[in-house]
C-alpha positions as CSV (number, residue, x, y, z in Angstrom):
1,X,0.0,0.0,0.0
2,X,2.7,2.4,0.6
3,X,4.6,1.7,-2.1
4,X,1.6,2.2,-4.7
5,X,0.9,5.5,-2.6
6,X,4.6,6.1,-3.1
7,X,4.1,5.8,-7.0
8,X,0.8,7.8,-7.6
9,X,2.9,10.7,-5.7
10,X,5.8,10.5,-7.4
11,X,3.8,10.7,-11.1
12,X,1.9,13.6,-9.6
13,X,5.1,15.9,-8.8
14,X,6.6,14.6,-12.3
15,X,3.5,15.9,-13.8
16,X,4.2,19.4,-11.9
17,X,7.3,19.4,-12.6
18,X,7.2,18.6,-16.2
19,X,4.0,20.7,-16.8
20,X,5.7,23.8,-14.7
21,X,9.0,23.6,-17.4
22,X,6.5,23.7,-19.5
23,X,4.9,27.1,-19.0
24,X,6.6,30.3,-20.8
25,X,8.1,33.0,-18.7
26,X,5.7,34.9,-16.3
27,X,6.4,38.3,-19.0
28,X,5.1,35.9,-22.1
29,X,1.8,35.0,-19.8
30,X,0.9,38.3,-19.6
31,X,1.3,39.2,-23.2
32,X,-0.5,36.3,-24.6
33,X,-3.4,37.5,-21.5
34,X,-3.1,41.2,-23.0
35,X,-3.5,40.2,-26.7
36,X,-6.5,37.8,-25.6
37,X,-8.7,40.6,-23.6
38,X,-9.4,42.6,-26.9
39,X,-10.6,39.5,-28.8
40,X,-12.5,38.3,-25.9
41,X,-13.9,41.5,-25.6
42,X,-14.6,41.8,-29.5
43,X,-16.3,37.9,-28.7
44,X,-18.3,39.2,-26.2
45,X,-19.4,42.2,-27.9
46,X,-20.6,39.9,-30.4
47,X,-22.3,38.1,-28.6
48,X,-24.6,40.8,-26.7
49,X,-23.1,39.9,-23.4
50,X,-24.5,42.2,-20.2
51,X,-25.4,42.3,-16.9
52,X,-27.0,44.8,-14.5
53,X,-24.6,46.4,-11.9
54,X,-26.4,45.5,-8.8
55,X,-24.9,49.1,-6.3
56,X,-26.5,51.3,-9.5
57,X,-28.9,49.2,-11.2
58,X,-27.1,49.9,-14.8
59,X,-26.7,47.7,-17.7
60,X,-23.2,46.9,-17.7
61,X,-22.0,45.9,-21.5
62,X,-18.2,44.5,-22.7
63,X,-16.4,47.2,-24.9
64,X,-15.0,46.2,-27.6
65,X,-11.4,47.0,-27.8
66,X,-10.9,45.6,-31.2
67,X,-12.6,48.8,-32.6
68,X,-11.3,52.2,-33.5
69,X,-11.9,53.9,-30.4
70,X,-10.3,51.0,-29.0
71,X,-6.8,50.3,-31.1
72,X,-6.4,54.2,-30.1
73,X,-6.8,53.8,-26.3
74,X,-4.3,51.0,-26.3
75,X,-1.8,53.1,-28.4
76,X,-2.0,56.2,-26.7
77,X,-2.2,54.9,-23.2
78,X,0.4,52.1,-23.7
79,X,2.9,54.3,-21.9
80,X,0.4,56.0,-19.0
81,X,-0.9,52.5,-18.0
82,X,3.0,51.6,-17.5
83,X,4.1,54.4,-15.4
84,X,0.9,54.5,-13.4
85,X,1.0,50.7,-12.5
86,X,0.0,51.3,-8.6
87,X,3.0,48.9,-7.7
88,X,5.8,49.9,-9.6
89,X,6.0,53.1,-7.8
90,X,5.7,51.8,-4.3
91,X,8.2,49.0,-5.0
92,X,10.6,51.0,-6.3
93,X,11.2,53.4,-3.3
94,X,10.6,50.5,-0.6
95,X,13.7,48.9,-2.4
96,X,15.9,51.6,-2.6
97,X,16.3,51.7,1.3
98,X,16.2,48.0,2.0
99,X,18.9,48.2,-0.7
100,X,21.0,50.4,1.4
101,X,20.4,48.0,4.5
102,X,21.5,45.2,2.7
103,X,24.5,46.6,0.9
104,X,25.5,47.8,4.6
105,X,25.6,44.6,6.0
106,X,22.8,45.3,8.9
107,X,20.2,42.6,7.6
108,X,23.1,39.9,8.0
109,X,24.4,40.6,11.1
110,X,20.7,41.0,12.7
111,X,19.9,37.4,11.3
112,X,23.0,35.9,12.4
113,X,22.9,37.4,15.7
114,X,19.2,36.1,16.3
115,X,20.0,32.5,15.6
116,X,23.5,32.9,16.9
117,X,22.1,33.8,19.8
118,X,19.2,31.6,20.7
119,X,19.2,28.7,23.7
120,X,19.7,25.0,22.0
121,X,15.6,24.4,23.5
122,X,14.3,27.2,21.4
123,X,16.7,26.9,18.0
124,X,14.6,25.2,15.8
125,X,12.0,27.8,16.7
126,X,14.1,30.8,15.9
127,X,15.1,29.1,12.8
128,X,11.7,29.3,11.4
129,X,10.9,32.8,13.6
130,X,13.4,34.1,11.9
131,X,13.3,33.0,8.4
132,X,9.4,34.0,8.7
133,X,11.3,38.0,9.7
134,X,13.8,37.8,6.7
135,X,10.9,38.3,3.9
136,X,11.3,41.3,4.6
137,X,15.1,41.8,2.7
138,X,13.8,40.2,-0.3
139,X,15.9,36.9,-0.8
140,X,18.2,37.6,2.1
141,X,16.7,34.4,4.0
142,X,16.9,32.1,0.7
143,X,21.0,33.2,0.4
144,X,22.0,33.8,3.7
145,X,20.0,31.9,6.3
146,X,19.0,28.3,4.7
147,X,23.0,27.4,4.6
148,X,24.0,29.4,8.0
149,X,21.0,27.3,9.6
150,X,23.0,24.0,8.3
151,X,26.0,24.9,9.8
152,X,24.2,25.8,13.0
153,X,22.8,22.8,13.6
154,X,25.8,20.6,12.9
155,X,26.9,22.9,16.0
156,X,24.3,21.2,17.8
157,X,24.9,17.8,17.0
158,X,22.1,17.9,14.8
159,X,21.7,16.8,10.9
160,X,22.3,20.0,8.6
161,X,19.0,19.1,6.4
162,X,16.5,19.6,9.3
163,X,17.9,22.7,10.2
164,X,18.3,24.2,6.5
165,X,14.3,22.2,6.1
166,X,13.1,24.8,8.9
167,X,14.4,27.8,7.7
168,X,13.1,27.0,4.0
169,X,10.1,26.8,5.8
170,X,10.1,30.0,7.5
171,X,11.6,31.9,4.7
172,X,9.1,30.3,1.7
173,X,6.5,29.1,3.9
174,X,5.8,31.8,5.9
175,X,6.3,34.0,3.2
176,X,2.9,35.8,4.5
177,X,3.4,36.6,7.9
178,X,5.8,38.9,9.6
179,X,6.4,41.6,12.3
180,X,7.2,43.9,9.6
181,X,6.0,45.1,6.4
182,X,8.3,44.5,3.3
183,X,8.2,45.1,-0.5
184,X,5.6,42.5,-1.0
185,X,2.5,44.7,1.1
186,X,2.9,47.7,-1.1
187,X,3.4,45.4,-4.1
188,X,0.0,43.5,-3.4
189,X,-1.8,46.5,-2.2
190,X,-1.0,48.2,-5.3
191,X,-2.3,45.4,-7.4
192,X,-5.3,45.1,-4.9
193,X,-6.0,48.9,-5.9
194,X,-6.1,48.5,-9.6
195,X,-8.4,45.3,-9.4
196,X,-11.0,46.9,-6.5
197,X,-11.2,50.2,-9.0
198,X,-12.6,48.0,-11.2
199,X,-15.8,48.3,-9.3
200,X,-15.2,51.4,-7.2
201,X,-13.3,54.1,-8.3
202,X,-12.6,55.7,-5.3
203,X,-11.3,52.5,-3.3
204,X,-8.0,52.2,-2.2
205,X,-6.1,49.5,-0.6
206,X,-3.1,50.3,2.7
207,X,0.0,48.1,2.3
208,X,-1.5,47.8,6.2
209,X,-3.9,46.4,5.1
210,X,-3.2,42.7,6.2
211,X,-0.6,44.0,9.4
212,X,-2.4,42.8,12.2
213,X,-3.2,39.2,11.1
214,X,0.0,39.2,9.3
215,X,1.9,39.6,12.7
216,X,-0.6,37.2,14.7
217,X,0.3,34.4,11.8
218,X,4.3,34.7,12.7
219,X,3.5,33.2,16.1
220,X,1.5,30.4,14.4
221,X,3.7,29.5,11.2
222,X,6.3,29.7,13.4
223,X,5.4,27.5,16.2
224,X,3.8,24.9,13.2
225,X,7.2,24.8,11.7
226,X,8.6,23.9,14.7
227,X,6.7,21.2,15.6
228,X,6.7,19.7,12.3
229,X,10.3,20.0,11.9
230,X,11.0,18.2,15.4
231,X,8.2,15.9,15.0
232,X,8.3,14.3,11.6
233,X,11.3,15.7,9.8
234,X,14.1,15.1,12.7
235,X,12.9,11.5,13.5
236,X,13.6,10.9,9.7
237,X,17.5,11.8,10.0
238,X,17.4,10.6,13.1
239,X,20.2,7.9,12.3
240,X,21.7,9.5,9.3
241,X,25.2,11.2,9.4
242,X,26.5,14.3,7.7
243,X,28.8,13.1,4.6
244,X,31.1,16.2,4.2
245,X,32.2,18.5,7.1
246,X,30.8,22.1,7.2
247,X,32.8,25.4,7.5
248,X,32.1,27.1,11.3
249,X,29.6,29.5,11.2
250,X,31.2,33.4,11.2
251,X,30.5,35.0,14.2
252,X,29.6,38.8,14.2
253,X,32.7,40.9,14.8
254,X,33.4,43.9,16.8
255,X,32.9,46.6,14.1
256,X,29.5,44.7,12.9
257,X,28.7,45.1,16.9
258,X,29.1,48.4,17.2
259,X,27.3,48.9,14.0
260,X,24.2,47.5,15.2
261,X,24.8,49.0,18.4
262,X,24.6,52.5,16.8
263,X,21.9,51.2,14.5
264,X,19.8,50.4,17.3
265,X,20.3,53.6,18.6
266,X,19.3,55.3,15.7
267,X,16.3,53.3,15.0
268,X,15.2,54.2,18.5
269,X,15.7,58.0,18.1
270,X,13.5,57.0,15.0
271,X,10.9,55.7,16.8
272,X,10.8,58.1,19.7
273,X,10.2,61.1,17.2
274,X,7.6,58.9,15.3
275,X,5.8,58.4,19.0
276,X,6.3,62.1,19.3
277,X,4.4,63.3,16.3
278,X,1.7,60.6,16.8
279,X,0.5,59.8,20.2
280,X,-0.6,63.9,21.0
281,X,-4.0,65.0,20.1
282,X,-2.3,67.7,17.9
283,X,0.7,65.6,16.8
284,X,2.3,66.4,13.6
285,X,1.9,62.9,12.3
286,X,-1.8,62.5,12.6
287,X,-4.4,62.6,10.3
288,X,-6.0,66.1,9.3
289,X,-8.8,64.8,11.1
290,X,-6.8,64.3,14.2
291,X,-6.8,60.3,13.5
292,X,-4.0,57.8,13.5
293,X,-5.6,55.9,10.7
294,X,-5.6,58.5,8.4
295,X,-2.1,59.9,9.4
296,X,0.9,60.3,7.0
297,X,2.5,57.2,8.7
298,X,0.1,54.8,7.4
299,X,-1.0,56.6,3.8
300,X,3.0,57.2,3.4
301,X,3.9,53.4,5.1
302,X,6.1,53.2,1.5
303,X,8.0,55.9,2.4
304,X,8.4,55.1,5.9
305,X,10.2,52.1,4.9
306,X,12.5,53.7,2.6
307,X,13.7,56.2,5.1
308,X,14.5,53.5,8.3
309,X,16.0,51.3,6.0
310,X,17.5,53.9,4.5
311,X,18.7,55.4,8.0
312,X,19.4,52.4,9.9
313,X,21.6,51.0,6.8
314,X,23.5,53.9,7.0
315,X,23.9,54.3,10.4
316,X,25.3,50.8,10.5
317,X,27.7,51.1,7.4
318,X,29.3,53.8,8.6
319,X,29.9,52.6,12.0
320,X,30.8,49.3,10.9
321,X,33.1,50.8,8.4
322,X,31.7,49.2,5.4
323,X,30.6,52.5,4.3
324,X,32.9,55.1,3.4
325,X,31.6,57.5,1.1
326,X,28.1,58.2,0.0
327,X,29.2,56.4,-3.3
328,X,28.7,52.7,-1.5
329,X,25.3,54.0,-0.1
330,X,24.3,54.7,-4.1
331,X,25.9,51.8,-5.0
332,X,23.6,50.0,-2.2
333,X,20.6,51.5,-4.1
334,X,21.6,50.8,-7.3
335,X,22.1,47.0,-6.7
336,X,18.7,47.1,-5.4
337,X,17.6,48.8,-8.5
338,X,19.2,45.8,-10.7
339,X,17.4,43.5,-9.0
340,X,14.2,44.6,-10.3
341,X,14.7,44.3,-13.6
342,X,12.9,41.1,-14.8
343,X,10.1,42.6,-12.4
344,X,10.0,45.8,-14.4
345,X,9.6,44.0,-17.8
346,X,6.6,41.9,-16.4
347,X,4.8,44.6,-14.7
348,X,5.2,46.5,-17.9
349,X,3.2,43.4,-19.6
350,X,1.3,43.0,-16.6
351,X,-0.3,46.5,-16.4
352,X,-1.3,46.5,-20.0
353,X,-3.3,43.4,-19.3
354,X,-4.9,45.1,-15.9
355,X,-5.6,47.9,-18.2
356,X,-7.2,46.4,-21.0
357,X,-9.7,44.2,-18.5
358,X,-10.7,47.2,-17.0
359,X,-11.3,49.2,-19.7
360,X,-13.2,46.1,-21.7
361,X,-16.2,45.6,-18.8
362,X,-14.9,41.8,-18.5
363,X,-13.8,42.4,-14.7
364,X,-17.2,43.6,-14.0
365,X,-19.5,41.4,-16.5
366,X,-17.6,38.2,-14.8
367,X,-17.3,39.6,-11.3
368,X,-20.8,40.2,-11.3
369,X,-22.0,36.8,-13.0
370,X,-19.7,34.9,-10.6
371,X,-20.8,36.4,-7.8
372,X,-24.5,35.8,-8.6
373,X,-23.5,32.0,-9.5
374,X,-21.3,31.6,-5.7
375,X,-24.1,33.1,-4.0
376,X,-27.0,31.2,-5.4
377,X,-24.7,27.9,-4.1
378,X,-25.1,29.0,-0.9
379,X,-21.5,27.6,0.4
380,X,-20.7,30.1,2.8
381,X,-18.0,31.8,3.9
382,X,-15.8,29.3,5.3
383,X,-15.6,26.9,2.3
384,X,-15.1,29.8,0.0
385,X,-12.3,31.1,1.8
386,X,-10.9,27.5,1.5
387,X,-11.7,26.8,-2.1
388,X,-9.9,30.4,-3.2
389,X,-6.4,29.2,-0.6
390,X,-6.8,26.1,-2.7
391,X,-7.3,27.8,-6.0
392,X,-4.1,30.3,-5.0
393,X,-2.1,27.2,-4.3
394,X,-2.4,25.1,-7.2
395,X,-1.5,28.2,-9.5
396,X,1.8,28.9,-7.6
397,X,2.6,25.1,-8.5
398,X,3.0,26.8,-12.0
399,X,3.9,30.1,-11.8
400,X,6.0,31.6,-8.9
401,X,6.1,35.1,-9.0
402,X,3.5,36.2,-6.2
403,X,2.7,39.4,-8.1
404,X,2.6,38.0,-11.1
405,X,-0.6,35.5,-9.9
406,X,-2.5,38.1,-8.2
407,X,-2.3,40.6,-11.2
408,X,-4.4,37.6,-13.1
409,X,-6.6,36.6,-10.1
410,X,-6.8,40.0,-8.7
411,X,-9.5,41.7,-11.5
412,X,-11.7,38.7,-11.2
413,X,-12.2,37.6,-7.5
414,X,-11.8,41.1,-5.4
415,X,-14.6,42.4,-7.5
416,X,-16.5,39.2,-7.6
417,X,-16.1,38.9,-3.6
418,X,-17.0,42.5,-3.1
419,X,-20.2,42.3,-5.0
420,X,-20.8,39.7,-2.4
421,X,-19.9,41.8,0.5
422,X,-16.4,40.9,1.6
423,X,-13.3,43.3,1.3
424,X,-10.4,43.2,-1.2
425,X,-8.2,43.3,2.1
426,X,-9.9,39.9,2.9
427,X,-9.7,38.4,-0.5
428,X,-5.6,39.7,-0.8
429,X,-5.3,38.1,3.1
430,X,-6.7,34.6,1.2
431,X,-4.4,34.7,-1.6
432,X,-1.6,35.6,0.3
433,X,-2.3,32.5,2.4
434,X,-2.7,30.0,-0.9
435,X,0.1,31.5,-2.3
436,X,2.5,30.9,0.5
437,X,1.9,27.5,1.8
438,X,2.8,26.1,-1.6
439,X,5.9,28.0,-2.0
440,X,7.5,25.8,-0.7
441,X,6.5,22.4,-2.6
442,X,6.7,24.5,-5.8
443,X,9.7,23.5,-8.8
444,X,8.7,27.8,-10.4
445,X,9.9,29.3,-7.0
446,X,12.8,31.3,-8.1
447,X,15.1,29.6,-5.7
448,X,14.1,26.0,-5.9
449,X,17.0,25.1,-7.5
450,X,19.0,27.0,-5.3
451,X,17.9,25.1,-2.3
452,X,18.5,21.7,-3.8
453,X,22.0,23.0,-4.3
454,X,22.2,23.6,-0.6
455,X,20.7,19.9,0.0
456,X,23.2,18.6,-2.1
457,X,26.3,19.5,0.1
458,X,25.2,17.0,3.1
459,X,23.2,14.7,0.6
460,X,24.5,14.2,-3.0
461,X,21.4,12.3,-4.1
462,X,19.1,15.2,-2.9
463,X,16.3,16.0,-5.7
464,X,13.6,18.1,-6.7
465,X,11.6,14.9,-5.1
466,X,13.8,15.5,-1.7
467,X,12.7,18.5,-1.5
468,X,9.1,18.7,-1.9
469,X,8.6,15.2,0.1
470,X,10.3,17.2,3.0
471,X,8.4,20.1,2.4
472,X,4.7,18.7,1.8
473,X,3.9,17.9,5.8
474,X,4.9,22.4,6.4
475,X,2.9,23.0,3.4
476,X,-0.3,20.6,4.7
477,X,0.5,22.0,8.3
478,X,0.6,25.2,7.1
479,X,-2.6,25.5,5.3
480,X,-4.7,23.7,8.2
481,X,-3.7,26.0,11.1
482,X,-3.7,29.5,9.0
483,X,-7.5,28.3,7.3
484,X,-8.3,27.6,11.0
485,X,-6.9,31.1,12.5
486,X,-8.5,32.9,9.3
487,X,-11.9,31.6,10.4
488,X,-11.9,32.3,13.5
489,X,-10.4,35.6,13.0
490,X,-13.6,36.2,10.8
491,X,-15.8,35.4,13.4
492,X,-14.1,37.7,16.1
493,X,-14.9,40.4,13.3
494,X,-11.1,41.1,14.0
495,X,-10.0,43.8,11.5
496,X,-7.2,42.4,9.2
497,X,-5.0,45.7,9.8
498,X,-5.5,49.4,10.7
499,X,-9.1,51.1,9.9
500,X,-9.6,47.7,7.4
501,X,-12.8,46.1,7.5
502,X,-13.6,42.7,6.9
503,X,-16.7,43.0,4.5
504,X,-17.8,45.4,1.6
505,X,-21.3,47.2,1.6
506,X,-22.5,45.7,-1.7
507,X,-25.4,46.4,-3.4
């Protein structure tokens, strides 16, 4: 029985893998989508397609793109719908100052100090705790932490794989949660926007806008990984032995101490003067309402990273010594910068597509008619929500690129759950959920070969199979306890992050 179970799973994951190789790049996806909305949209216009608009009681009809008035929108607005993509902006400036915190050194001394620095009881917890923390560097956790974790645990006596399985975990797994917000919330939020303006104009989406369940889910993933990795994944290396001896892990030195030290300083002058202008009635930093939820700190979050990372990076560098000049904190941003260049060539192909489905009526004629057909089913919240993870899941088997999925799956489902009275914030918070507990089992995430590289120095037969069979009891855990914490979190009528609400007044 368990070798036939054995044999269905392995022609499954060759079936992902080979159908994932398969795919063209995430760019080419987007074009072929862009080039298919105005035939569609000629089809539907053929065809008589409408709806009515249940909030205004309007016949809503598809516009035909393929026309004259059409072919001269594209043209002319190629350019506009490029530039005013709501994420390319936002992204742009987050990464500029996590550039200059990562070209400092700061983000690899904090992580090697946190697991450096952790008791042996609580290690495989910090592991994940602190993978989950490094999304917030971009690939910092896939490059840095996953090896470092091996080395640390052959420190411990313990086999190199678990510990380099845990912080995969924490780092792809948890890709969702944190204590912090990184280039993905602005990214999403921006993307959120476009797809909610699709039926309301005036909507707009916080990168806050998943914060507080975001930070409650670290706790969770992170205590899930680490009971999974000591439960199930130790006990299967229990008896095996390392086959190559591992370099010893590089301890922080003084200057990289007395960076951080001054870092930490500065980051708490930071925060004291952000307290300042905030917490007073009259503060400089609330709202012009007198609110904290409509203050600069939260409409200007984007900003707000840029300047602490761009601060505390600094601060660091220069007390560390690995800044100099102000030419290595440019050259900090402009690595950043060149990381972004396969994202600026899809979210050029990317925002064309958004474009053209908003301007075409599609969103709304299949938001609308979706929404009607979901409802009459009478499922309910909680197997929707499920459904959708599920449904975000199975597409990052194929493609990887987290943005790159909700820019096609954003313009259907937000509008189509708003019409039936839940927020975009909640539908991004379900996505983001899908999307992350599959990371980790998935052959298109960037890294995946990466990490097999990194299997491959304490297991030379390690595979693409290794790896996912290791991976599939995080991503099952995974999905079980954040479905469960979503649900209940609905039913508290918890809000998912600062001034957001849970449901939509449709209608």
């Amino acid at each position: 029985m368990k070798k036939r179970f054995t044999q269905v799973l392995n022609r499954i994951l060759t079936f992902i893998e080979n159908a994932g190789n398969k795919l063209p790049h995430p760019a080419t996806i987007f074009l072929i989508f862009a080039l298919s909305v105005p035939l569609f949209s000629w089809l539907a216009h053929l065809l008589e397609w409408n709806t009515i608009h249940p909030a205004t009681g309007e016949i809503v009809r598809p516009v035909n793109l393929l026309s004259v008035k059409g072919l001269h929108l594209m043209l002319t607005e190629m350019i506009t719908n490029f530039t005013g993509f709501a994420p390319l902006g936002v992204v742009m400036v987050a990464m500029l100052g996590i550039g200059i915190a990562e070209e400092s050194g700061l983000i690899s001394a904090l992580v090697r100090l946190m697991v450096l620095s952790a008791p042996r009881r609580i290690l495989t917890f910090m592991i994940v705790f602190t993978g989950i923390l490094t999304n917030v560097a971009s690939d910092v956790g896939y490059v840095l932490l996953i090896p470092l974790a091996g080395m640390i645990f052959i420190a411990f006596r313990r086999h190199p794989i678990v510990g380099m399985t845990a912080a995969f975990a924490g780092v792809s797994g948890g890709f969702s949660a944190n204590l912090m917000l990184g280039t993905i919330d602005p990214l999403l939020a921006g993307l959120s926007q476009e797809a909610a303006q699709i039926l309301d104009p005036a909507y707009t989406v916080n990168p806050t806008a998943n914060y507080y369940f975001m930070v409650v889910s670290t706790f969770f993933i992170a205590a899930t990984g680490t009971f999974i990795t000591e439960k199930i994944t130790e006990p299967r290396y229990a008896k095996k032995k390392v086959s190559i001896q591992s370099g010893s892990i590089e301890k922080l030195k003084p200057n990289e101490r007395k960076g951080l030290r001054v870092a930490g300083i500065t980051m708490l002058i930071c925060l004291v003067l952000l307290l300042i202008g905030m917490i007073p009635a009259q503060g400089i930093l609330r709202g012009e309402d007198g609110s904290l939820l409509a203050s600069p700190v939260i409409k200007g979050i984007v900003a707000l990273i840029f300047l602490l990372g761009a601060i505390s990076g600094m601060a660091f560098g220069f007390a560390s010594g690995k800044f100099k000049n102000d030419h290595d904190v440019i050259k900090g941003m402009e690595v950043s910068m060149t990381h972004l260049a396969g994202y600026l060539v899809l979210v050029f192909f990317a925002a064309q597509f958004v474009a053209y489905f908003k301007w075409s009526n599609l969103g709304i004629i299949f938001a609308i008619k979706g929404a009607s057909f979901l409802s009459n089913l009478n499922l309910g919240l909680p197997v929707l929500l499920i459904l959708f993870i599920i449904l975000s899941g199975i597409i990052n088997l194929f493609i990887g690129s987290a943005s790159a999925k909700w820019a096609l799956l954003a313009p259907v489902f937000i509008p189509m759950f708003m019409l039936m009275g839940y927020s975009p914030e909640l539908s991004q918070v379900v996505y983001r959920i899908g999307d992350s507990v599959t990371n980790i089992i998935s052959p298109m995430m960037s890294f995946f070969v990466l990490i097999i590289a990194f299997f491959q120095r304490y297991d030379k037969n390690a595979g693409m199979g290794t790896i996912i069979s290791l991976m599939l009891p995080y991503t099952v855990g995974f999905f079980i306890v954040w479905t469960i914490l979503l649900i209940l979190w609905i039913k508290l009528g918890i809000p998912l992050g600062p001034g957001v609400s849970l449901f939509y007044p449709a209608g």
